[in-house]
Structure formats: C-alpha cells, structure tokens
N, C-alpha and C positions, 0 to 999 in steps of 0.2 A: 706760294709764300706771300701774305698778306706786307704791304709796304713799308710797317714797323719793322717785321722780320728782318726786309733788304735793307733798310737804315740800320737797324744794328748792325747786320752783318758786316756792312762796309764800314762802320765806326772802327770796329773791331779791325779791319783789316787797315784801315788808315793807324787809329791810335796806338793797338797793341802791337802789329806786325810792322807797322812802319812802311806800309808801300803806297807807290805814287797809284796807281792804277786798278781799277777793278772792273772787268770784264763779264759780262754776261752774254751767252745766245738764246735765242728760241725758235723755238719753229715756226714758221709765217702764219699758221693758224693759230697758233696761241694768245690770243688778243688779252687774255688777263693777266698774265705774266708778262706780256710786254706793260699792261698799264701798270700794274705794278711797279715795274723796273722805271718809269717814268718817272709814277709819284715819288719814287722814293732819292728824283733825281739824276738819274739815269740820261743820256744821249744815246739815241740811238745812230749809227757814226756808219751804216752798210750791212749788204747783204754777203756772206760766207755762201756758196754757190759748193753742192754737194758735200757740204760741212764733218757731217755724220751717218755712219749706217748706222740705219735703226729699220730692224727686222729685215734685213736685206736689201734694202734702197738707201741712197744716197741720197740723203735731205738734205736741202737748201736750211740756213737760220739766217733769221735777225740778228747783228752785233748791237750791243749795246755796251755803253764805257760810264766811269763815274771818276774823275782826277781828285785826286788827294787835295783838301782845303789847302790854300797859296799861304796860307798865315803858319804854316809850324817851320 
C-alpha cells in the first residue's frame, strides 16, 4: 500500500471513526511496508515476538502506531 493509501486510511480512521490510535504490523522482512508506514507517519514503537501463524510458523512482526492529531 503506497503512503497516500496509509494517510487516507488513517485520516479516515481519525476523522470519520473517531479513534485515538492506529496500529499496524509487519513482518521484519517487509522493508516496503515498513517504509511506507513511516512515510505516512507511522512509529514504529517494537517487536510482537511470534505474532502470527502464517503457513504454520509463528512469525515475529514489527508494531507500528500513528496517535490521533492532539488538536480535535
């Protein structure tokens, strides 16, 4: 998801849903979805240690956070 994407979407989840918080993982090789999550603002805040199975192992991700603008 290119970094417009992840700013809308978090727009969206600030403006129209009203929440403080928006969360993202990835997988520690995903390096473009992390830069992504970056550009688009994004902290990445630690590592979830065997987060998800996916295809039978338990993967490790990257957390990443974005807080809601302090001005509403």
């Amino acid at each position: 998801m290119p970094p417009r994407a992840v700013r809308a979407a978090a727009a969206h989840a600030f403006e129209v849903l009203r929440l403080h918080r928006v969360q993202a993982e990835t997988l520690p090789e995903n390096v473009g979805s992390q830069r992504a999550l970056q550009a688009a603002g994004f902290t990445r805040y630690g590592l979830a240690p065997e987060y998800l199975r996916i295809a039978g192992a338990w993967r490790d991700h990257v957390m990443f956070q974005l807080l809601a603008p302090t001005d509403r």
